[in-house]
TIRO-452958 format. One record per residue (C-alpha): residue number from 1; y, x, z. Coordinates in steps of 0.1 Angstrom, whole numbers, plus 5000, padded with zeros to 4 digits. Last residue first. Layout:
TIRO-452958
NODE num    Y    X    Z
NODE NUM    Y    X    Z
...
This chain:
TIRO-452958
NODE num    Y    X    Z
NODE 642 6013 7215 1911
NODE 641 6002 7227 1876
NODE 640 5966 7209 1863
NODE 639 5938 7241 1861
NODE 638 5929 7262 1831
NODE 637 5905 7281 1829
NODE 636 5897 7274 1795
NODE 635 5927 7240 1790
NODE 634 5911 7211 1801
NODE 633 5930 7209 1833
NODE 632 5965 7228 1814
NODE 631 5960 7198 1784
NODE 630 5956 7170 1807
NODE 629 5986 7179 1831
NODE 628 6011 7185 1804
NODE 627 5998 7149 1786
NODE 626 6008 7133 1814
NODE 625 6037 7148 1822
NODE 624 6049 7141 1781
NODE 623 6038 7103 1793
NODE 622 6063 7103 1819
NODE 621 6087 7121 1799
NODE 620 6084 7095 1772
NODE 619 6093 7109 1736
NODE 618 6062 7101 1713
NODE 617 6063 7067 1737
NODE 616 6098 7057 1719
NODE 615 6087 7063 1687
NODE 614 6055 7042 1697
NODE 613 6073 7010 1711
NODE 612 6080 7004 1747
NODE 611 6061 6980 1774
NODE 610 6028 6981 1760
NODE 609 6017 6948 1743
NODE 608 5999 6922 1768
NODE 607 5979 6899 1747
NODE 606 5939 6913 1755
NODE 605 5944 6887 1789
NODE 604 5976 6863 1785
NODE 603 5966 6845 1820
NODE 602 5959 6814 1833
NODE 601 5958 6791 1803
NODE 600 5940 6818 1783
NODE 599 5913 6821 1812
NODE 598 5904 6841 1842
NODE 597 5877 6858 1858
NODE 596 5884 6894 1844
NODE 595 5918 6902 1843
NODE 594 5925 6918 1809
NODE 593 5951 6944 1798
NODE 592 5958 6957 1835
NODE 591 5990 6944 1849
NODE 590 6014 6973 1864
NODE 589 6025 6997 1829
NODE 588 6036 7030 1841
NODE 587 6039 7043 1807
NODE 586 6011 7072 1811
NODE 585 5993 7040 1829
NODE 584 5990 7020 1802
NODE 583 5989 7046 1779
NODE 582 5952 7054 1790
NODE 581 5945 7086 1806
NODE 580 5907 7102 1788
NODE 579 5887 7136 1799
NODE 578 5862 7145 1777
NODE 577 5834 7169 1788
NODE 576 5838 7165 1824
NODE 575 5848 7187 1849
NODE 574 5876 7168 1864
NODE 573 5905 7186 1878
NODE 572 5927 7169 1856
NODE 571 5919 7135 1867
NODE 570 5941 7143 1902
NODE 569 5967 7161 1885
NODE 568 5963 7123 1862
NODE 567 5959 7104 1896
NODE 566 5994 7125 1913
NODE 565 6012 7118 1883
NODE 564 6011 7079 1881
NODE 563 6017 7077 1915
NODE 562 6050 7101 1912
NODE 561 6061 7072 1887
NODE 560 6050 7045 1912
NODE 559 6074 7062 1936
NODE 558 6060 7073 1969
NODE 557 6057 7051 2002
NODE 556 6017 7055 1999
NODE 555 6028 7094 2007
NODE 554 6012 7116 1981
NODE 553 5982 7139 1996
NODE 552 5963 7134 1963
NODE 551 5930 7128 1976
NODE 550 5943 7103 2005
NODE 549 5973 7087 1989
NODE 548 5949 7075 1958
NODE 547 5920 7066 1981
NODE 546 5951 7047 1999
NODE 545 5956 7029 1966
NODE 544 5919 7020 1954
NODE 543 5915 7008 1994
NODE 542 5948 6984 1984
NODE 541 5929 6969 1953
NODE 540 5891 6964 1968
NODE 539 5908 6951 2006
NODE 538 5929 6926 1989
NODE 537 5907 6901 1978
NODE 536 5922 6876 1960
NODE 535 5909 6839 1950
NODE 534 5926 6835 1920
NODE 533 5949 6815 1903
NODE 532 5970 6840 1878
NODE 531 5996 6842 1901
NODE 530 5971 6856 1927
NODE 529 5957 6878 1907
NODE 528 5987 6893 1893
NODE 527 6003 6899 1925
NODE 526 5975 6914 1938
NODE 525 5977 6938 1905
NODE 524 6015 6942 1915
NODE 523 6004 6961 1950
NODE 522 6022 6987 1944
NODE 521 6001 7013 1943
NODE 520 5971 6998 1925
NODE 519 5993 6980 1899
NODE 518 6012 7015 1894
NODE 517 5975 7033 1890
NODE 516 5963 7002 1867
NODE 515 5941 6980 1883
NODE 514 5902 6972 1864
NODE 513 5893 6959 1833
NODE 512 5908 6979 1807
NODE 511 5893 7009 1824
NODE 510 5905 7031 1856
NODE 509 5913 7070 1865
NODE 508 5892 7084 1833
NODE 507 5861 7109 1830
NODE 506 5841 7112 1802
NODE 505 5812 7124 1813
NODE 504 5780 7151 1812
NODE 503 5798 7176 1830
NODE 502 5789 7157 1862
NODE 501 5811 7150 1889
NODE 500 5800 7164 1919
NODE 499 5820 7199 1911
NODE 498 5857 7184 1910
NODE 497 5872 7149 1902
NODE 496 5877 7133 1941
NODE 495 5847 7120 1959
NODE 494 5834 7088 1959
NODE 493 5839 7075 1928
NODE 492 5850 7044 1917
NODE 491 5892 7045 1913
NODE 490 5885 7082 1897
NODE 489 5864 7068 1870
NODE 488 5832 7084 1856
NODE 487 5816 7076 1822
NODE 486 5781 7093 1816
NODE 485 5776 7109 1783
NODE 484 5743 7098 1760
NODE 483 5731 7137 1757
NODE 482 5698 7121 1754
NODE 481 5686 7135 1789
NODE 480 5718 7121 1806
NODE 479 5710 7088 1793
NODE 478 5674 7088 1809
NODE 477 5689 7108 1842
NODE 476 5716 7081 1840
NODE 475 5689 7052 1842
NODE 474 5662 7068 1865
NODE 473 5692 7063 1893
NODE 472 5690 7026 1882
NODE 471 5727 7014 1875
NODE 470 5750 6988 1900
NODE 469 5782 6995 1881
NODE 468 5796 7015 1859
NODE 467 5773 7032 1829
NODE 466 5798 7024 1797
NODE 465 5778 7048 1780
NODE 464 5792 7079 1759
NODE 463 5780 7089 1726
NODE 462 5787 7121 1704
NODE 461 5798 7119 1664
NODE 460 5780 7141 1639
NODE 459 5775 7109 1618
NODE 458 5737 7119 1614
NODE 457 5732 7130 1647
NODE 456 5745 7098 1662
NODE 455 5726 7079 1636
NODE 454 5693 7096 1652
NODE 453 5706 7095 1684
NODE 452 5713 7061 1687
NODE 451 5675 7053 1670
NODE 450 5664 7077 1699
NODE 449 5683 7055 1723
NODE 448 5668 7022 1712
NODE 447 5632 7034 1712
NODE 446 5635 7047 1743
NODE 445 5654 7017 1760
NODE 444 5626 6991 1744
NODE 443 5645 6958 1764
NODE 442 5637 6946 1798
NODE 441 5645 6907 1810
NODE 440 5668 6906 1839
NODE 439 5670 6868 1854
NODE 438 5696 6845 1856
NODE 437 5704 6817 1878
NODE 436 5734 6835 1900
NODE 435 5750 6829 1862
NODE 434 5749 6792 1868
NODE 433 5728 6773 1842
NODE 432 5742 6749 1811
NODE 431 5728 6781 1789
NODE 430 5697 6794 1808
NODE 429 5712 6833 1818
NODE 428 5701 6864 1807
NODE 427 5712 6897 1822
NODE 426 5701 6926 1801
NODE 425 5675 6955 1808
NODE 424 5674 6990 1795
NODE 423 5697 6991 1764
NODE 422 5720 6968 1787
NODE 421 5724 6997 1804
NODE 420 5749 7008 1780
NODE 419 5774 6985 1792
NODE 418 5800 6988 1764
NODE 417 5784 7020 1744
NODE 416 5814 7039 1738
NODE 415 5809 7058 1701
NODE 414 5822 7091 1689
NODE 413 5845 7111 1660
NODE 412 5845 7079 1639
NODE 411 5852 7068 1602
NODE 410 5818 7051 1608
NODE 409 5799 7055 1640
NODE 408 5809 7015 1652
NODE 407 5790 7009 1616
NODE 406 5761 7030 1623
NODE 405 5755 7018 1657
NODE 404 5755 6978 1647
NODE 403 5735 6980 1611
NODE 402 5708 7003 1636
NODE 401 5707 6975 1659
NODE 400 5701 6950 1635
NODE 399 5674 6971 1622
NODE 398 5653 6979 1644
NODE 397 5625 6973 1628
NODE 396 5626 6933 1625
NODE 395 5596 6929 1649
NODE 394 5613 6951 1674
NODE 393 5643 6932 1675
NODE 392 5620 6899 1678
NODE 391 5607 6915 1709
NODE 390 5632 6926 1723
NODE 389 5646 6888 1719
NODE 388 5685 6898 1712
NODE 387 5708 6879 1738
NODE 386 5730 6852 1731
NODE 385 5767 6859 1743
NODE 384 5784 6835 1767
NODE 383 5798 6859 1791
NODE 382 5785 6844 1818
NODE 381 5793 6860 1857
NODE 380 5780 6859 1893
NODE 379 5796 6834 1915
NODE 378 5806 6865 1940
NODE 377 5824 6883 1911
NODE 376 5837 6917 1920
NODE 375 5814 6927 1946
NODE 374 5784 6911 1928
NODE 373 5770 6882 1918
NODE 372 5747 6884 1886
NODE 371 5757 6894 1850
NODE 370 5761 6881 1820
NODE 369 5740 6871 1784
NODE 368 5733 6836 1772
NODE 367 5701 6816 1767
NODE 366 5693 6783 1746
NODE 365 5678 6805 1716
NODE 364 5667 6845 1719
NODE 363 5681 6861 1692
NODE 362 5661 6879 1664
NODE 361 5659 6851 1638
NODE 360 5693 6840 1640
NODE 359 5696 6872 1621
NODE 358 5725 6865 1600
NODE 357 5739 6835 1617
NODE 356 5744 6853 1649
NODE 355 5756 6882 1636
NODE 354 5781 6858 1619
NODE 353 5796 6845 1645
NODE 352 5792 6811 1664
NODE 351 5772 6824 1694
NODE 350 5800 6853 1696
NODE 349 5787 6888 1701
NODE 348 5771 6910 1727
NODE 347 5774 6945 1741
NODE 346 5808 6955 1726
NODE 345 5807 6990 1706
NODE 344 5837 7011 1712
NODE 343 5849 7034 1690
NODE 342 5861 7072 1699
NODE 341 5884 7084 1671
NODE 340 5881 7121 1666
NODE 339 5914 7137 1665
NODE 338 5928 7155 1633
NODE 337 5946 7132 1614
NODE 336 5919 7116 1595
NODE 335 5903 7090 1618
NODE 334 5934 7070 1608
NODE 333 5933 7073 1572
NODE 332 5894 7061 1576
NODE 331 5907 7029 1594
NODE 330 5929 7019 1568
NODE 329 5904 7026 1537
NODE 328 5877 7006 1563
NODE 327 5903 6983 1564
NODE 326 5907 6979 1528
NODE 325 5870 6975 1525
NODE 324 5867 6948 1546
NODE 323 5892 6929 1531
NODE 322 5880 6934 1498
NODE 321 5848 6915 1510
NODE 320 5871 6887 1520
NODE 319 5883 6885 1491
NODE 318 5855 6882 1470
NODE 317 5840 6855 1492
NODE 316 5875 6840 1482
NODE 315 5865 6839 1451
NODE 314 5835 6832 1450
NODE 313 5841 6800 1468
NODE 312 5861 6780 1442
NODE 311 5838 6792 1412
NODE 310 5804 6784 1428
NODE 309 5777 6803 1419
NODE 308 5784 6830 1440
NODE 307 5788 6808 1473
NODE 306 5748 6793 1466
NODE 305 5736 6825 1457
NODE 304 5752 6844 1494
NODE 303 5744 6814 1510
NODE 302 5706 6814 1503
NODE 301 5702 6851 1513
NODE 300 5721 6846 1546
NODE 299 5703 6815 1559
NODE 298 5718 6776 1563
NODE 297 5745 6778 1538
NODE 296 5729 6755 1508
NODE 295 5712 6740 1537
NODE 294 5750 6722 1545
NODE 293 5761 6741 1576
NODE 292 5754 6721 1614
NODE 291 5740 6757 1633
NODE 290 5768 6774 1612
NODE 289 5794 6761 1638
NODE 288 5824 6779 1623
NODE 287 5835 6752 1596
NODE 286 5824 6739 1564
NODE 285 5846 6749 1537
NODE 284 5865 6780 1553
NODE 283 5834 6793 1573
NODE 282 5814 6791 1538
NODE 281 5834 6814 1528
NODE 280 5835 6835 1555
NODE 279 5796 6831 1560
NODE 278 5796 6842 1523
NODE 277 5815 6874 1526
NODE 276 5795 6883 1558
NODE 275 5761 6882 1534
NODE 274 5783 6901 1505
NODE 273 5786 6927 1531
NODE 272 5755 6926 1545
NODE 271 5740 6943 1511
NODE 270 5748 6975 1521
NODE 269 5777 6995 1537
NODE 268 5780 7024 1509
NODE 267 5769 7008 1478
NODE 266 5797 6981 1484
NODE 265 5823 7011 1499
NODE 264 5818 7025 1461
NODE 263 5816 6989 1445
NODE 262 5850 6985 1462
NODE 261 5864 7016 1451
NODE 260 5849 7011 1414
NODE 259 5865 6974 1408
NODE 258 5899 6989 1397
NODE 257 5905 6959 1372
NODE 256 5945 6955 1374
NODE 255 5939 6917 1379
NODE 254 5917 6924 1409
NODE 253 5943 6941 1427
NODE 252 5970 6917 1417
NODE 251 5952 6891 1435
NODE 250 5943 6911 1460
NODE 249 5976 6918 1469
NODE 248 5989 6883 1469
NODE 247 5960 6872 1494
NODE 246 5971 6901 1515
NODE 245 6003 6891 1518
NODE 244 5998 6849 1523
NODE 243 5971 6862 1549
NODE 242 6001 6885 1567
NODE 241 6021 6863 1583
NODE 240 5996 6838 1595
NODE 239 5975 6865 1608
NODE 238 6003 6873 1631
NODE 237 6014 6841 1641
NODE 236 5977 6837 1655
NODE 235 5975 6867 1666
NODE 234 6001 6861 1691
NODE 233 6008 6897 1710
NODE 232 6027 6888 1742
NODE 231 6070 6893 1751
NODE 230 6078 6884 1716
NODE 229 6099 6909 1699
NODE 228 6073 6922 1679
NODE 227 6068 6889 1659
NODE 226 6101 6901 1641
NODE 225 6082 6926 1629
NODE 224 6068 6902 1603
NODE 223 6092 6884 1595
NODE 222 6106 6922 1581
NODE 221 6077 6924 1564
NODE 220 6076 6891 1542
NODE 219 6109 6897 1536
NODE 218 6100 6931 1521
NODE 217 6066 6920 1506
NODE 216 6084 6890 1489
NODE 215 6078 6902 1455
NODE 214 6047 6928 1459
NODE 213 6066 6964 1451
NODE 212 6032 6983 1462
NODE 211 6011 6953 1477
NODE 210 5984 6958 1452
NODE 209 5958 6981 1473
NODE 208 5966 6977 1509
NODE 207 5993 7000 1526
NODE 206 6026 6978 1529
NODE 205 5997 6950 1544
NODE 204 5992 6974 1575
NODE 203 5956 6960 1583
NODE 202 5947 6956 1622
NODE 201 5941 6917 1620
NODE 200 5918 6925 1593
NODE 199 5888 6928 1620
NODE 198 5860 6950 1616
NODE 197 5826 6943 1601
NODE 196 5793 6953 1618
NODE 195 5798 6942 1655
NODE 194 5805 6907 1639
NODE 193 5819 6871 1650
NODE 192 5833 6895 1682
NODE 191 5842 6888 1719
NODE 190 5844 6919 1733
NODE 189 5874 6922 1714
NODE 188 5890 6888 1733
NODE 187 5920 6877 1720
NODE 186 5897 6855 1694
NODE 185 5923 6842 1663
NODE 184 5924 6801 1664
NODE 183 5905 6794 1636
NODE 182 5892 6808 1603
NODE 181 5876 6843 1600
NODE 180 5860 6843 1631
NODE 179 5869 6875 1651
NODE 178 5860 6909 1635
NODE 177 5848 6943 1654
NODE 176 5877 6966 1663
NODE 175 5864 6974 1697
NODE 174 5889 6987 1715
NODE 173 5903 7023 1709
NODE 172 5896 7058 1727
NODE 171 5917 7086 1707
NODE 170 5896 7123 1712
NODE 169 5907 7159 1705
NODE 168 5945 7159 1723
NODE 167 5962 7187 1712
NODE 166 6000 7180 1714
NODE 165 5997 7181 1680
NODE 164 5963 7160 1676
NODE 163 5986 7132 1694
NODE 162 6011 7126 1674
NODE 161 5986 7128 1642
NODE 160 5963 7100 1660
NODE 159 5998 7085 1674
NODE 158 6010 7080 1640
NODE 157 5967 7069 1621
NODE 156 5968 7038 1652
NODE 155 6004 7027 1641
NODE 154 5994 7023 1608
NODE 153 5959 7009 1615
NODE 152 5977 6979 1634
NODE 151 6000 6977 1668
NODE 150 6010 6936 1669
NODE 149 6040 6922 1662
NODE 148 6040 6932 1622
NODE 147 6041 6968 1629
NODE 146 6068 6992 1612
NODE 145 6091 6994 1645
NODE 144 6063 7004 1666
NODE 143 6039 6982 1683
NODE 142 6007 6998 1700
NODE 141 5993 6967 1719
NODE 140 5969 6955 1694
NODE 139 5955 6991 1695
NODE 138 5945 6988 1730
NODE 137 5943 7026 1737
NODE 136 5926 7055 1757
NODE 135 5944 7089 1749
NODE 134 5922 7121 1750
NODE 133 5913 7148 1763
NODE 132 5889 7181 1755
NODE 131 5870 7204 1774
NODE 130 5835 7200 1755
NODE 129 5835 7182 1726
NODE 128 5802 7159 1729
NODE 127 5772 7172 1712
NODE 126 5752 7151 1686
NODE 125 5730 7129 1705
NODE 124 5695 7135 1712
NODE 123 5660 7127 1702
NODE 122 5659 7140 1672
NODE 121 5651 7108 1654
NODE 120 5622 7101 1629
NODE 119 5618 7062 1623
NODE 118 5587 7053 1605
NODE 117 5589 7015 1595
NODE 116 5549 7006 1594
NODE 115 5528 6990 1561
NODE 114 5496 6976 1560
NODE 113 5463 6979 1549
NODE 112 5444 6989 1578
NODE 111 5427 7019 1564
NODE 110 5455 7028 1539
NODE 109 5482 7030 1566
NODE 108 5513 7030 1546
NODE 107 5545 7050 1564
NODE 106 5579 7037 1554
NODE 105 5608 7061 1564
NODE 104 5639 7060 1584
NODE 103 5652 7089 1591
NODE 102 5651 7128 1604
NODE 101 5626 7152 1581
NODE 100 5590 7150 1587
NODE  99 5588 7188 1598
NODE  98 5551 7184 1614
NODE  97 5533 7162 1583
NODE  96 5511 7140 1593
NODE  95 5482 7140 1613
NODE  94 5450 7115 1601
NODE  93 5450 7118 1565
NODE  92 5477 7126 1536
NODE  91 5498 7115 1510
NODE  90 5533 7125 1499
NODE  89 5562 7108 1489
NODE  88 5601 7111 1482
NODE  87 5622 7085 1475
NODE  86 5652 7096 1496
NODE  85 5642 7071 1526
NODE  84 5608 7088 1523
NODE  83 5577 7071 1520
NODE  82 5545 7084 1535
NODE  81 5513 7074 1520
NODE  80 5481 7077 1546
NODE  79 5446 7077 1556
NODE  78 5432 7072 1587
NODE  77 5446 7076 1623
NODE  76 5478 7082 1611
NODE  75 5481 7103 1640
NODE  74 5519 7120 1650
NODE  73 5527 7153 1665
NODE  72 5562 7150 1673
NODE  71 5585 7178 1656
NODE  70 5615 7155 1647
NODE  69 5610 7127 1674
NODE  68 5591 7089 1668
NODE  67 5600 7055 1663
NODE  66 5571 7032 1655
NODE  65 5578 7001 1637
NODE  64 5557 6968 1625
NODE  63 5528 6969 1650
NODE  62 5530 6996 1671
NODE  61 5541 6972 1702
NODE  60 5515 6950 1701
NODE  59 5527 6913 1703
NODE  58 5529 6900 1739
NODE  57 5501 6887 1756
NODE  56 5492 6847 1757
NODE  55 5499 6818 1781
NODE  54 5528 6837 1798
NODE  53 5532 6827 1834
NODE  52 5553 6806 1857
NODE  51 5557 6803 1893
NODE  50 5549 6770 1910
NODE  49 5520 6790 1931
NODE  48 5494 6774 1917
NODE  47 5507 6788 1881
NODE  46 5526 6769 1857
NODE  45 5521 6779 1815
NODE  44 5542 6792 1796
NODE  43 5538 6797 1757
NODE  42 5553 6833 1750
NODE  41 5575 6821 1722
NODE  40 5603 6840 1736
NODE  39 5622 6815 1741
NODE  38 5596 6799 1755
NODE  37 5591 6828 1779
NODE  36 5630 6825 1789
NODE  35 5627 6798 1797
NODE  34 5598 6794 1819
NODE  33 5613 6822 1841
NODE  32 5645 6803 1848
NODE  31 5626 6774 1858
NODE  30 5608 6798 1882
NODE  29 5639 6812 1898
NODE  28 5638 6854 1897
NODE  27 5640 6862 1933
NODE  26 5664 6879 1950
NODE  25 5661 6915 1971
NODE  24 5690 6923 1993
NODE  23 5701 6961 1981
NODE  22 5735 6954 1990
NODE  21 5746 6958 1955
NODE  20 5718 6933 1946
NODE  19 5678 6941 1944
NODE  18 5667 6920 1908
NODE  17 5638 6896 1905
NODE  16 5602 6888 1886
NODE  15 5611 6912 1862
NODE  14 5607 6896 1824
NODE  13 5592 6922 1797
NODE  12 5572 6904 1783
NODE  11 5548 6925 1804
NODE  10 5564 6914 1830
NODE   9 5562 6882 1829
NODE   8 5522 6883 1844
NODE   7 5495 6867 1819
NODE   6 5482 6833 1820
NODE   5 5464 6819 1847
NODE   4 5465 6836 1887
NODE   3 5436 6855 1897
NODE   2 5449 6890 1883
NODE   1 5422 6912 1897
């Protein structure tokens, strides 16, 4: 009998602790406890004990949504009108139909007089490509001689042909999601204003709508390139070089008249595209802290009127929405040539950004996302994103979610779920707190992953989760169950690529946040670390090295070239699904792209451009090796040459 007041956290879904990576178990702090319940509007109240409790239960779960799989037999428990997302309808009592088709559909309950979001998924994701390999890539770093000092959606749609002929099935990119519109330009991609809309930093301005023979587009251009020769990737030089382009274009674009594409990619993406157009906008007149906007701005619907009715502001809300849709034009050339681009979907978004602003409503106030202390970060780390309220995300159907997954699905062959088990449980952390502070709150994983395999299924795109880490066992069985691919990575594993590694991955040697083979082998990455301030370690980066030496039987006095083959002979044997080599370490590059822990000032993380430009990469031997050894280990029998 539960003699304490209130009801227990958990069902909130608030665990009372967390068991580290040494399995040491650590209490959830009280303070932190209370709150999160009054962010969640869970009224706390203090127990005997000094713990805290909920003061009342949490809402029932079937109220406003129930997500459900093609073939389940489901109980109106009364009388009924279903609602099809195609306009269909049909009436009925008690069961309902068994082939309800896949979707999201509004189911009226007659008997209780309300109405419930019905959302029909099949369960699992669409199939991965089996056998196949891929190129991982910072886009930003791809320059080529066309670029304007930073690798864009021209550069992306060259290697995606380049590499389709050598028979590569998969390209993995960063997220593409948009920074701020005004300001200093975000390095960070995990760091987004939206996970719906996608930057314009990537935009070839040659290839938008109304910059064909644009006076100044040649100088314009070659000023442009010239930002190429810097030795980091400056967005903010960037952006500055092609706004005064791309405002020209659209300009002449919307003097010609040729609305209808627009309207198309309009009636395509939904009504949040005039609602980010307005919080541009009104980004430009009133700045990026939303929370202190003029009422006129203060919720989506109201800013959207108040920016259309006013003649300086439409305008440029205008713009921005063309923006978006000349990316997507960009971006949909480059899923085109015949590999299946692989986004990746960040796990949070910037406090200031629009997804923030737009359904302020379903994030969890005065808390912030991260991690606890681990191996890699004794002090635990913040990452500074607000967290959805499960609860409030339930409330709202889903569908902030759903807007997320659909558009990282768009134009694309699969998705990368950035820490996917923060579908299960998230991190959250009182804002002026230290991260060691937190506490996990639990989120509604089956709902979550049937609505990913719903719009999965419906893009005909596969999934893979970012699953590295501490991870519950049950976790990766759940994931494995929904076709949701496991990632594997040869510098975390315990045993080389072979038959322990599951089929159900994508398998890689390292991430954008770990060593690079050279920067393991040499030793550069310690370098790196040290010069960038930190407190190094070198046990973790020198045991990734001799792992290296031991499973590859290449003397740890070897070239870093020889290095470089020996993990990709090495990755080759891998049994998993996709198998992915990033460029960074096919052109022996030896600092990773970011070094978690630091800042700007200490080091230019997300700014490090590849070392040579694409037409010299389509010719690298060391990449060609690369790319010899990937396509014989996936090849049908096939097995990497000696």
């Amino acid at each position: 009998m539960d003699e304490l007041p209130g009801h227990d956290p958990r069902q909130w879904g608030i665990d009372p602790g967390y068991e580290d990576v040494h399995r040491r178990w650590h209490q959830a702090p009280a303070s932190t406890v209370r709150t999160v319940l009054e962010a969640m509007g869970a009224e706390p109240v203090e127990a005997p004990d000094g713990s805290f409790r909920a003061g009342r239960p949490p809402p029932p779960t079937g109220r406003d949504v129930w997500v459900v799989r093609a073939g389940e037999r489901v109980d109106a428990y009364g009388s009924y009108t279903l609602l099809t997302e195609d306009g269909g309808d049909q009436g009925g009592d008690g069961l309902l139909p068994p082939d309800l088709p896949l979707g999201y559909h509004t189911l009226q309950l007659h008997q209780e007089s309300r109405a419930v979001r019905l959302i029909v998924s099949p369960g699992r994701c669409f199939p991965a490509p089996a056998g196949s390999w891929g190129w991982a890539v910072q886009i930003y770093a791809l320059r080529s001689a066309a670029s304007w000092g930073m690798g864009d959606f021209g550069d992306l749609a060259r290697l995606a042909g380049w590499s389709a002929a050598l028979g590569a099935e998969v390209l993995v990119v960063n997220p593409l999601h948009a920074p701020l519109p005004v300001g200093p330009q975000q390095p960070s991609p995990y760091y987004p204003a939206s996970r719906v809309f996608r930057s314009p930093l990537y935009l070839r301005p040659e290839l938008v709508d109304g910059a064909d023979g644009l006076e100044g587009l040649d100088a314009a251009a070659a000023a442009g390139r010239a930002l190429s020769s810097g030795a980091h990737v400056d967005r903010d030089a960037v952006w500055q070089a092609k706004l005064p382009v791309l405002e020209q274009a659209f300009q002449r674009w919307s003097t010609a008249g040729q609305q209808s594409g627009l309207d198309a990619y309009r009636n395509a993406v939904g009504p949040g595209l005039d609602q980010w157009a307005a919080f541009c906008a009104a980004c430009e007149v009133a700045g990026t802290d939303w929370g202190s906007w003029p009422s006129a701005f203060g919720t989506p619907d109201a800013a959207v009127a108040a920016v259309a009715a006013d003649r300086d502001l439409a305008p440029r809300a205008a713009f921005h929405a063309w923006l978006q849709w000349q990316v997507d034009r960009q971006l949909a050339m480059a899923g085109a040539q015949g590999v299946g681009l692989v986004q990746d979907l960040a796990i949070g978004c910037d406090p200031s950004g629009a997804d923030a602003w737009l359904w302020q409503d379903a994030f969890a106030d005065g808390l912030r996302v991260g991690a606890p202390p681990d191996l890699f970060a004794a002090d635990g780390q913040d990452w500074g994103l607000p967290p959805f309220d499960p609860w409030r995300l339930r409330a709202r159907a889903f569908g902030p979610f759903v807007d997320i997954v659909r558009a990282g699905l768009r134009h694309a062959g699969g998705l990368r779920v950035d820490h996917v088990m923060g579908l299960f449980r998230l991190f959250w952390i009182p804002v002026g707190q230290k991260a060691a502070e937190g506490c996990y709150v639990r989120y509604p994983w089956e709902e979550l992953l049937d609505v990913l395999a719903l719009e999965s299924a419906r893009a005909g795109a596969f999934c893979v989760g970012e699953d590295l880490g501490t991870v519950e066992p049950w976790v990766r069985e759940q994931l494995a169950d929904r076709r949701v691919l496991s990632t594997r990575l040869v510098w975390f594993e315990e045993e080389p690529p072979g038959p322990s590694w599951p089929v159900a991955s994508m398998a890689a040697v390292t991430t954008h946040d770990l060593p690079t083979v050279v920067g393991a082998w040499t030793g550069a990455d310690i370098a790196d670390q040290r010069a960038a301030g930190l407190d190094v370690a070198e046990g973790p980066v020198e045991e990734l090295a001799d792992k290296l030496s031991s499973w590859s039987g290449l003397p740890r006095g070897a070239a870093p070239h020889e290095a470089v083959r020996a993990a990709h002979r090495l990755l080759a044997d891998a049994p998993s699904a996709v198998v992915t080599a990033t460029l960074d370490d096919a052109l022996a590059v030896d600092r990773r792209p970011n070094l978690p822990g630091t800042l700007d000032d200490q080091r230019p993380n997300w700014r490090i451009p590849l070392p040579k430009p694409l037409e010299e990469i389509e010719h690298d031997p060391l990449v060609l090796d690369v790319v010899r050894l990937l396509e014989a280990g996936t090849s049908p029998g096939g097995h990497p040459p000696p």
